[in-house]
N, C-alpha and C positions, 0 to 999 in steps of 0.2 A: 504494500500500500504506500504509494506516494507522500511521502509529507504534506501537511497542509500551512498553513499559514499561523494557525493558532499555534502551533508545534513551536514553529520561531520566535512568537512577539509575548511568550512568557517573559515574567520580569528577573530572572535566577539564570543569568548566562554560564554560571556554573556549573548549575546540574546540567545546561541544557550542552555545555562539552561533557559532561558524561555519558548525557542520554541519547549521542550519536556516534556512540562507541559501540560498533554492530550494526550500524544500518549499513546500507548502502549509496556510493554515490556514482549516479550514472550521467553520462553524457550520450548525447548522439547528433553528435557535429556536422559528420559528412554523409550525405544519403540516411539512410535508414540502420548503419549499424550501430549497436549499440556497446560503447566498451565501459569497465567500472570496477570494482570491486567493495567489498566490506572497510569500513573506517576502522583502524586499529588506532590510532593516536590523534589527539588534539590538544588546541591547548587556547584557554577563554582568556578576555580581553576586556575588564570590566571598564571601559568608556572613560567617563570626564575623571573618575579617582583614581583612576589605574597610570601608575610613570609609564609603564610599559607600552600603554596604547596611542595611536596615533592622533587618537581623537582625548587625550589628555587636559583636561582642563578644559573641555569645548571647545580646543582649535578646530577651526574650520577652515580648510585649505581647497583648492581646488581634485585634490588626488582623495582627502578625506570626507567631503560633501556625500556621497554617498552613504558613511555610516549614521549618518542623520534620519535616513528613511525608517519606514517601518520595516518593520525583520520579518527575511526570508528572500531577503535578494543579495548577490552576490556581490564582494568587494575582490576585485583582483589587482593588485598592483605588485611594482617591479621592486625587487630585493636587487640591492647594488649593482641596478640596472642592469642585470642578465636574468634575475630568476624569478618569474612568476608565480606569484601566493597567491590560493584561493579562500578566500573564507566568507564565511555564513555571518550577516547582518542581524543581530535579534532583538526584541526588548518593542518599545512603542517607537513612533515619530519623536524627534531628537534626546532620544538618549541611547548615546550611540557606544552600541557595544556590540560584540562579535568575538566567534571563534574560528579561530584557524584550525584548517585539517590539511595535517602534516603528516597522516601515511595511511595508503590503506592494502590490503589486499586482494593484489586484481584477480576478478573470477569471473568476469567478461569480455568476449573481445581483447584474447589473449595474445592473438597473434599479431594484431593491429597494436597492443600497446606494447609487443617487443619491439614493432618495426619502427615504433615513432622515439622508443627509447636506444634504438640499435644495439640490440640486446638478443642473444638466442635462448638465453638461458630465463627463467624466473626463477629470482630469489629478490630480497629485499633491496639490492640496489637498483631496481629498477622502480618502486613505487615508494620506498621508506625513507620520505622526506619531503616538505611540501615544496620543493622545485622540482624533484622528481615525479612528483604525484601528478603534478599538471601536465609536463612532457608527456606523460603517461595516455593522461586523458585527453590532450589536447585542449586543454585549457590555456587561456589568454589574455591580457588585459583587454582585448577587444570585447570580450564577457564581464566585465566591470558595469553591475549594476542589472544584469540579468534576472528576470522574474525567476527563483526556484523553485515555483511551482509549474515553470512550464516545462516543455518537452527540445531542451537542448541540456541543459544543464536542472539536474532532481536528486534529489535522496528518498531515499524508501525505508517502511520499516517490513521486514520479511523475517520479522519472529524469532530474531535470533536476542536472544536477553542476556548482557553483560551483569552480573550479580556484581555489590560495590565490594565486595571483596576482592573479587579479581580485576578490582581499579587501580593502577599505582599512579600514586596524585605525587607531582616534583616538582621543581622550578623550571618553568619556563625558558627555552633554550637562545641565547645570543640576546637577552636583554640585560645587560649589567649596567647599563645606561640607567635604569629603572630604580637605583636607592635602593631603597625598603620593599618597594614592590619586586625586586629581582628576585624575592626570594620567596614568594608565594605561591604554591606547591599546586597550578594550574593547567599546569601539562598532565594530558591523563594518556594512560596508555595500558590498553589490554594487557594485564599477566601472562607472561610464556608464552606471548604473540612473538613469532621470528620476522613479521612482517613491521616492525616500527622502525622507527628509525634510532640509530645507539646510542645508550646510555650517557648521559654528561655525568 
Protein backbone atom coordinates (compact mmCIF):
# COMPACT_ATOMS: atom_id res chain seq x y z
CA UNK A 1 0.00 0.00 0.00
CA UNK A 2 1.23 3.22 -1.06
CA UNK A 3 1.98 5.85 1.50
CA UNK A 4 -0.48 8.47 1.96
CA UNK A 5 -0.18 11.99 2.87
CA UNK A 6 -1.27 11.69 6.48
CA UNK A 7 1.70 9.11 6.93
CA UNK A 8 4.17 12.32 6.26
CA UNK A 9 2.44 15.53 7.95
CA UNK A 10 2.41 13.60 11.49
CA UNK A 11 4.08 16.10 13.94
CA UNK A 12 7.09 13.28 15.41
CA UNK A 13 9.73 13.37 12.54
CA UNK A 14 11.25 10.81 14.68
CA UNK A 15 9.35 8.19 14.92
CA UNK A 16 8.37 8.95 11.43
CA UNK A 17 12.40 7.90 10.58
CA UNK A 18 11.70 4.82 12.32
CA UNK A 19 8.58 4.11 10.81
CA UNK A 20 10.06 3.88 7.33
CA UNK A 21 12.56 1.46 8.33
CA UNK A 22 10.98 -1.41 6.09
CA UNK A 23 8.97 0.15 3.78
CA UNK A 24 9.77 0.59 0.49
CA UNK A 25 10.82 3.00 -1.95
CA UNK A 26 10.18 2.91 -5.50
CA UNK A 27 10.73 4.98 -8.52
CA UNK A 28 9.60 4.51 -12.12
CA UNK A 29 11.50 7.17 -14.13
CA UNK A 30 11.96 5.63 -17.43
CA UNK A 31 8.81 3.95 -19.25
CA UNK A 32 7.06 1.76 -17.17
CA UNK A 33 9.96 -0.03 -15.02
CA UNK A 34 9.97 -0.10 -11.81
CA UNK A 35 13.23 -0.24 -9.68
CA UNK A 36 13.41 0.11 -5.40
CA UNK A 37 14.14 -1.65 -2.75
CA UNK A 38 13.34 -1.86 1.22
CA UNK A 39 14.64 1.34 3.40
CA UNK A 40 17.30 -0.08 5.95
CA UNK A 41 18.77 3.26 7.30
CA UNK A 42 17.64 6.97 7.84
CA UNK A 43 18.25 9.46 9.77
CA UNK A 44 15.55 12.80 10.94
CA UNK A 45 16.19 16.39 10.67
CA UNK A 46 14.05 18.10 13.35
CA UNK A 47 13.68 21.63 11.39
CA UNK A 48 14.09 25.31 12.82
CA UNK A 49 15.83 23.60 16.42
CA UNK A 50 17.83 21.08 14.86
CA UNK A 51 22.04 22.74 14.20
CA UNK A 52 22.07 19.97 11.96
CA UNK A 53 19.25 20.84 9.43
CA UNK A 54 19.28 23.01 6.66
CA UNK A 55 16.40 24.65 7.53
CA UNK A 56 17.80 25.62 11.12
CA UNK A 57 16.40 28.43 12.79
CA UNK A 58 14.00 29.00 9.79
CA UNK A 59 16.52 29.97 7.19
CA UNK A 60 14.87 30.06 4.03
CA UNK A 61 17.04 29.89 1.04
CA UNK A 62 16.29 29.25 -2.28
CA UNK A 63 17.62 25.40 -2.37
CA UNK A 64 15.78 25.09 1.38
CA UNK A 65 12.03 26.68 0.22
CA UNK A 66 10.91 23.49 -0.30
CA UNK A 67 11.03 22.18 3.36
CA UNK A 68 8.45 24.73 4.11
CA UNK A 69 5.75 22.63 2.34
CA UNK A 70 3.47 20.34 3.77
CA UNK A 71 5.13 16.72 4.17
CA UNK A 72 5.26 14.10 1.65
CA UNK A 73 7.14 15.69 -1.19
CA UNK A 74 10.44 15.29 -1.80
CA UNK A 75 13.76 17.46 -1.00
CA UNK A 76 16.63 16.50 -3.25
CA UNK A 77 19.69 18.50 -3.32
CA UNK A 78 23.49 18.27 -4.08
CA UNK A 79 26.04 17.16 -1.37
CA UNK A 80 29.40 18.85 -2.26
CA UNK A 81 28.15 19.32 -5.52
CA UNK A 82 28.48 15.64 -6.81
CA UNK A 83 26.03 13.74 -4.80
CA UNK A 84 22.48 13.70 -4.80
CA UNK A 85 20.38 13.22 -1.26
CA UNK A 86 17.00 12.39 -1.22
CA UNK A 87 14.67 12.99 1.44
CA UNK A 88 11.13 12.92 2.76
CA UNK A 89 9.46 16.52 3.70
CA UNK A 90 7.13 15.84 6.84
CA UNK A 91 5.39 17.64 9.71
CA UNK A 92 2.55 20.65 8.41
CA UNK A 93 3.04 23.84 6.05
CA UNK A 94 6.32 25.60 7.55
CA UNK A 95 7.70 23.60 9.93
CA UNK A 96 10.19 22.26 8.07
CA UNK A 97 11.48 19.06 8.87
CA UNK A 98 12.56 15.96 7.16
CA UNK A 99 14.21 12.74 6.84
CA UNK A 100 16.85 11.40 4.90
CA UNK A 101 17.04 7.81 3.45
CA UNK A 102 20.54 6.81 3.34
CA UNK A 103 20.27 3.15 2.28
CA UNK A 104 18.00 0.64 1.39
CA UNK A 105 17.98 -2.73 -0.06
CA UNK A 106 17.35 -3.16 -3.67
CA UNK A 107 14.65 -5.86 -4.58
CA UNK A 108 13.54 -4.35 -7.78
CA UNK A 109 14.70 -3.75 -10.93
CA UNK A 110 17.92 -5.31 -10.15
CA UNK A 111 19.42 -5.26 -13.16
CA UNK A 112 18.65 -1.73 -14.08
CA UNK A 113 20.20 -0.52 -10.72
CA UNK A 114 23.49 -2.45 -11.30
CA UNK A 115 23.74 -0.92 -14.80
CA UNK A 116 23.18 2.69 -13.44
CA UNK A 117 25.57 1.97 -10.48
CA UNK A 118 28.16 -0.11 -12.80
CA UNK A 119 28.16 -2.74 -10.62
CA UNK A 120 27.79 -6.76 -11.46
CA UNK A 121 27.61 -7.68 -8.24
CA UNK A 122 24.82 -6.76 -5.32
CA UNK A 123 26.04 -6.11 -2.15
CA UNK A 124 25.84 -2.98 -0.16
CA UNK A 125 28.04 -0.75 -2.06
CA UNK A 126 25.85 -0.35 -4.52
CA UNK A 127 22.72 1.11 -2.53
CA UNK A 128 24.38 1.67 1.26
CA UNK A 129 24.56 5.40 1.37
CA UNK A 130 22.21 8.11 0.40
CA UNK A 131 24.51 9.13 -2.85
CA UNK A 132 24.58 5.64 -3.77
CA UNK A 133 20.92 5.04 -3.14
CA UNK A 134 19.93 7.73 -5.72
CA UNK A 135 22.49 6.51 -8.50
CA UNK A 136 20.66 3.60 -7.65
CA UNK A 137 17.23 4.61 -8.34
CA UNK A 138 17.95 7.20 -10.59
CA UNK A 139 17.12 9.94 -8.42
CA UNK A 140 17.90 13.74 -9.02
CA UNK A 141 17.70 17.15 -8.13
CA UNK A 142 15.46 17.57 -11.08
CA UNK A 143 12.89 15.59 -8.42
CA UNK A 144 13.31 18.20 -5.94
CA UNK A 145 9.94 18.94 -4.74
CA UNK A 146 8.14 15.96 -6.23
CA UNK A 147 4.52 14.90 -5.03
CA UNK A 148 5.23 11.30 -3.16
CA UNK A 149 2.26 10.32 -3.50
CA UNK A 150 2.51 10.13 -7.07
CA UNK A 151 3.63 7.59 -9.43
CA UNK A 152 7.57 8.59 -10.38
CA UNK A 153 8.85 8.73 -7.05
CA UNK A 154 6.41 6.55 -3.76
CA UNK A 155 7.07 4.44 -0.63
CA UNK A 156 4.98 1.71 0.34
CA UNK A 157 4.06 -0.07 3.24
CA UNK A 158 4.19 -4.18 2.32
CA UNK A 159 3.87 -5.51 5.89
CA UNK A 160 7.11 -5.89 6.66
CA UNK A 161 7.22 -4.48 10.72
CA UNK A 162 10.71 -3.25 12.15
CA UNK A 163 10.07 -4.06 16.10
CA UNK A 164 12.07 -0.99 18.17
CA UNK A 165 14.34 -3.24 19.34
CA UNK A 166 15.90 -4.07 16.38
CA UNK A 167 16.29 -0.17 15.93
CA UNK A 168 19.84 1.13 16.44
CA UNK A 169 19.30 4.84 17.14
CA UNK A 170 23.39 6.89 16.79
CA UNK A 171 24.45 10.17 15.78
CA UNK A 172 23.87 11.29 12.67
CA UNK A 173 26.69 10.87 10.05
CA UNK A 174 29.03 14.12 8.75
CA UNK A 175 27.38 16.72 10.95
CA UNK A 176 30.00 17.96 13.41
CA UNK A 177 29.15 21.25 12.40
CA UNK A 178 25.90 20.69 14.60
CA UNK A 179 27.36 21.40 18.41
CA UNK A 180 25.04 19.76 20.78
CA UNK A 181 22.89 18.41 18.19
CA UNK A 182 25.94 16.25 16.50
CA UNK A 183 25.28 14.07 18.97
CA UNK A 184 21.60 13.11 18.90
CA UNK A 185 21.24 9.54 18.39
CA UNK A 186 18.83 10.18 14.97
CA UNK A 187 20.35 7.89 12.59
CA UNK A 188 18.24 4.80 12.61
CA UNK A 189 19.34 1.70 11.01
CA UNK A 190 17.82 -1.83 10.89
CA UNK A 191 19.95 -4.46 13.25
CA UNK A 192 22.20 -7.02 11.38
CA UNK A 193 20.81 -5.25 8.13
CA UNK A 194 24.40 -5.98 5.61
CA UNK A 195 22.59 -3.43 3.54
CA UNK A 196 23.38 0.09 5.44
CA UNK A 197 25.78 1.93 5.13
CA UNK A 198 29.09 1.41 7.85
CA UNK A 199 29.27 2.13 11.04
CA UNK A 200 30.83 5.70 12.32
Amino acid sequence: MKLDQSFYRRDDVLQIGKDLLGKYLFTRLNGDEITGGMIVETEAYMGAVDKAAHSYDNRRTERTEIMYQQGGVAYVYLCYGIHSLFNVITNDKDIPEAVLIRAVKPTHGVGTILERRNKVKLQRNVAGGPGMLTKALGIDTSHDGLDLTGNKIWIEDLDFKVKERNIICSPRVGVDYAEEDAANPWRYRIKGSEWTSPAK
